[in-house]
C-alpha positions in Angstrom: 0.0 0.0 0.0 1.3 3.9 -1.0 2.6 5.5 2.3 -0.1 7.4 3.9 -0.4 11.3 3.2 0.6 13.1 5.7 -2.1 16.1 6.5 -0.9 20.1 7.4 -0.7 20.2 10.8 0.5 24.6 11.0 0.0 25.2 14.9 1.4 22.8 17.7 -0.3 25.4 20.2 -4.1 24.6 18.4 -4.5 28.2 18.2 -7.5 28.6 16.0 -6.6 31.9 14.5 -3.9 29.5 12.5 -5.4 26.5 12.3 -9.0 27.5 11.1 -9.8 31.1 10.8 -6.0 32.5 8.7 -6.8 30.2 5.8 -10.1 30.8 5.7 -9.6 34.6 5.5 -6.8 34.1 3.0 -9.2 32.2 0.6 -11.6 34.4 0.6 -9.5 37.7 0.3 -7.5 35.6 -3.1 -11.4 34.8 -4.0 -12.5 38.4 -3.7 -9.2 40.0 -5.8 -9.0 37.4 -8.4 -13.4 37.5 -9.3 -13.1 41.6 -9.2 -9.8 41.5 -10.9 -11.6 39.6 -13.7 -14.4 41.6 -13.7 -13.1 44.9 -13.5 -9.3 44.4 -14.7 -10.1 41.2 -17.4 -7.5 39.5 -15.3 -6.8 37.2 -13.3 -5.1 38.7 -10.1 -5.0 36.0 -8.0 -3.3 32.9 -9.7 -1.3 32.9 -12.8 -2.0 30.0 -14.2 -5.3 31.7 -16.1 -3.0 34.5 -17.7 -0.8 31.7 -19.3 -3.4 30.1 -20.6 -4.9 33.0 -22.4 -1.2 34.3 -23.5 -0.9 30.8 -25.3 -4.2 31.0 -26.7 -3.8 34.3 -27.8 -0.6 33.4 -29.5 -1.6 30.5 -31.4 -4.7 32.8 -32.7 -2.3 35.5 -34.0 -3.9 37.8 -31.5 -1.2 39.6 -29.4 -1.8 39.2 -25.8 -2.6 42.5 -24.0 0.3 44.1 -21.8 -0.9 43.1 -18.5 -1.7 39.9 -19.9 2.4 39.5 -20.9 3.5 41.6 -17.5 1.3 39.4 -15.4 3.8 36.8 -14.8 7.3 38.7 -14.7 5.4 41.6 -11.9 4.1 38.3 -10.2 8.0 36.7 -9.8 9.0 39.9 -9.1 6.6 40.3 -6.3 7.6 37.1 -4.9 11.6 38.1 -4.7 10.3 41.6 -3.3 8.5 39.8 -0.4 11.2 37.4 -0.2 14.1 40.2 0.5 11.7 41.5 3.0 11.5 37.9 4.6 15.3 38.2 4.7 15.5 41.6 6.8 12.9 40.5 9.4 14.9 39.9 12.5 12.5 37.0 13.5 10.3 34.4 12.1 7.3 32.8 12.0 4.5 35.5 13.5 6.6 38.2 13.1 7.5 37.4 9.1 3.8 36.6 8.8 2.2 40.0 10.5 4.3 42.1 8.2 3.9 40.2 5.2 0.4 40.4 5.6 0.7 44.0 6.5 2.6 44.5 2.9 -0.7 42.7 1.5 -2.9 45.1 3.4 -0.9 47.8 1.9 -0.9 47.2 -1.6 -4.6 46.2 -1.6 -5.1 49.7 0.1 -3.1 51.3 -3.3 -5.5 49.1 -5.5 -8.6 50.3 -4.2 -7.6 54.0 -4.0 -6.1 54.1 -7.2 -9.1 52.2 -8.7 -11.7 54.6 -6.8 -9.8 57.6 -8.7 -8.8 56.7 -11.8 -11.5 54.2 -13.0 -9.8 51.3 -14.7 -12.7 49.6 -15.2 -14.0 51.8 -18.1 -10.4 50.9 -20.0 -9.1 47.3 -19.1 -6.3 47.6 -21.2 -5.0 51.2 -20.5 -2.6 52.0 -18.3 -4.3 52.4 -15.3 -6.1 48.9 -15.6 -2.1 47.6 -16.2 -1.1 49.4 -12.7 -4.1 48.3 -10.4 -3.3 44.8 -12.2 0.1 44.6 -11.2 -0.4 46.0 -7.8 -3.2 42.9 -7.0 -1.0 40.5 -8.1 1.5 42.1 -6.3 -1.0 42.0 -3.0 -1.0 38.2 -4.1 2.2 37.8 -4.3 3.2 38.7 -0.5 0.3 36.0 0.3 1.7 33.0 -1.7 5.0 33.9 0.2 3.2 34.3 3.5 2.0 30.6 3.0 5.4 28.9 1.9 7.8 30.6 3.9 5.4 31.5 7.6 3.1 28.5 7.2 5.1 26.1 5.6 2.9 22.5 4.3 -0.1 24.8 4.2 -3.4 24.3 1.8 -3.3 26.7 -1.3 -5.8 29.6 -0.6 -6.1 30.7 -3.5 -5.5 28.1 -6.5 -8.6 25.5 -5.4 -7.7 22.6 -7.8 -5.2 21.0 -5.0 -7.7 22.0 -2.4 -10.8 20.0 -4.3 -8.6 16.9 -5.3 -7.8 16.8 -1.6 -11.0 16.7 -0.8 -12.0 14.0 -3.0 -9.4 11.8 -1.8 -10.4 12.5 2.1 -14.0 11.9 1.5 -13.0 8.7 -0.4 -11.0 7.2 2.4 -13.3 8.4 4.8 -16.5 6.3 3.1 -15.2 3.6 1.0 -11.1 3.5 2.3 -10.3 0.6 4.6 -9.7 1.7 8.1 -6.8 -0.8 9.1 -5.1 1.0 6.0 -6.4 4.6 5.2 -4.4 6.3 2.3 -4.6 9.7 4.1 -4.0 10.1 7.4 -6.8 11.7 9.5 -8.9 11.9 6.4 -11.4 14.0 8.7 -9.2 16.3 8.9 -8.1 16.8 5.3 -11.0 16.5 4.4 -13.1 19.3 6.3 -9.9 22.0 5.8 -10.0 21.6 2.1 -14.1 21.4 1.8 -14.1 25.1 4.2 -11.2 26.7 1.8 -13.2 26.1 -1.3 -16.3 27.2 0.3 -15.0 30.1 1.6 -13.1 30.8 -2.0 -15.8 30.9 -3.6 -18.0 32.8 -1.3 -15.4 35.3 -1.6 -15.7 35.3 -5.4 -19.3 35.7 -5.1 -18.6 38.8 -2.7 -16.5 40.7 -4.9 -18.8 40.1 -7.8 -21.7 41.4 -6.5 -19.8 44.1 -4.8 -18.1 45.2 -8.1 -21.9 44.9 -9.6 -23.1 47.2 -6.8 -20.3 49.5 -6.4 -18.2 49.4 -9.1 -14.3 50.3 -8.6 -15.1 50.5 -4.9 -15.4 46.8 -5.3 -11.8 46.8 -3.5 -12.9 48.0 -0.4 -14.1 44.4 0.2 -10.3 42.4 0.2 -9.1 45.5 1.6 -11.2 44.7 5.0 -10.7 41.1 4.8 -6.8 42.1 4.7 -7.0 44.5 7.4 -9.5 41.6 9.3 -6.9 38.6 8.7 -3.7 40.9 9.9 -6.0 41.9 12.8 -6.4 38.0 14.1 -3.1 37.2 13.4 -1.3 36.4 16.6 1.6 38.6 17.7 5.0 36.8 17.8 5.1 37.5 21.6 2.3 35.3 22.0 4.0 32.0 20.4 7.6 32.4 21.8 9.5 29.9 24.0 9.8 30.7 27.6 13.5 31.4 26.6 12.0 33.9 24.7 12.8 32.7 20.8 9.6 32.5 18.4 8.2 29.1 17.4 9.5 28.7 13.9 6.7 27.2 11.1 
């Protein structure tokens, strides 16, 4: 029999703000950028994958891709090495690196929705504005898939759901037709529940930032900004998950 698969186990204090609630505000903050990205910006914000898969499209066609479209995936790697030398000039890890790196999200979802409110992208998705709000979301993004790998290491993706739902589907199978002497995941439950709640949530957070872009248009980017502000705000403080010896638990 395959080895069983292990399942993310990111708090050995059971703190729920890690263990339950962060993910779930993750997903649904990368659920509301990338459905009013799309709506708003005709691009996906939250994921790359999308963009390359439109670029090659577009290619084969004989269409040119749009700028964003082509600047989408450079801004995105160079969001990543941006949050990465921050990671490197944190003097501490694990709650500390994760409060400011959701802090930088914060901010640059703060910069998408005020430069959105003013210069209206949405009436030209491919002019220059549109191509700045788009970079500065995946930017936003950016400091979130770096928050997961390098603050909550062996975490569930929030924001690209195909792992999360093939997870899920592999739990619920061991759970009702695996054989319990020999389960092919370990603590199916657990799996199982995590990555049902991250979809859920990911696409109630979709559904959020399509009707608020429907209702309020640019001002659509109010909604990730306070489910950024929420998710720094419930983040415990490093204090709280140090050592007696005082040195932070490292993810």
């Amino acid at each position: 029999m395959p080895p069983a698969i292990t399942s993310w186990r990111p708090d050995p204090t059971g703190d729920p703000r890690l263990t339950r609630v962060q993910p779930l505000l993750l997903s649904a903050i990368a659920g509301a950028v990338d459905c009013i990205g799309f709506m708003s910006l005709k691009l996906f914000t939250a994921h790359i994958t999308g963009n390359l898969v439109v670029i090659a499209i577009l290619l084969v066609r004989g269409g040119p891709p749009t700028l964003d479209q082509v600047l989408s995936v450079p801004i995105f790697i160079l969001a990543t090495a941006g949050a990465w030398f921050i990671a490197t000039i944190v003097p501490k890890r694990g709650a500390a690196l994760a409060r400011v790196l959701l802090l930088v999200q914060l901010l640059l979802l703060i910069c998408v929705w005020i430069f959105s409110v003013f210069t209206r992208p949405d009436t030209a998705p491919r002019g220059l504005s549109a191509d700045i709000a788009a970079l500065l979301a995946i930017s936003s993004m950016a400091c979130q898939y770096v928050l997961l790998q390098l603050a909550m290491p062996g975490a569930p993706s929030t924001a690209v759901m195909t792992g999360n739902v093939a997870k899920a589907v592999l739990a619920l199978l061991d759970v009702r037709l695996g054989s319990n002497s020999i389960p092919l995941v370990r603590d199916a439950e657990r799996p199982l529940n995590r990555s049902l709640a991250l979809v859920v949530v990911f696409f109630l957070g979709c559904v959020g930032g399509a009707v608020a872009f429907l209702w309020r248009g640019d001002w659509a980017w109010l909604l990730p900004v306070v489910l950024a502000a929420l998710a720094l705000a419930v983040y415990p403080s490093a204090s709280s998950h140090e050592h007696p010896e005082g040195h932070a638990i490292m993810r």
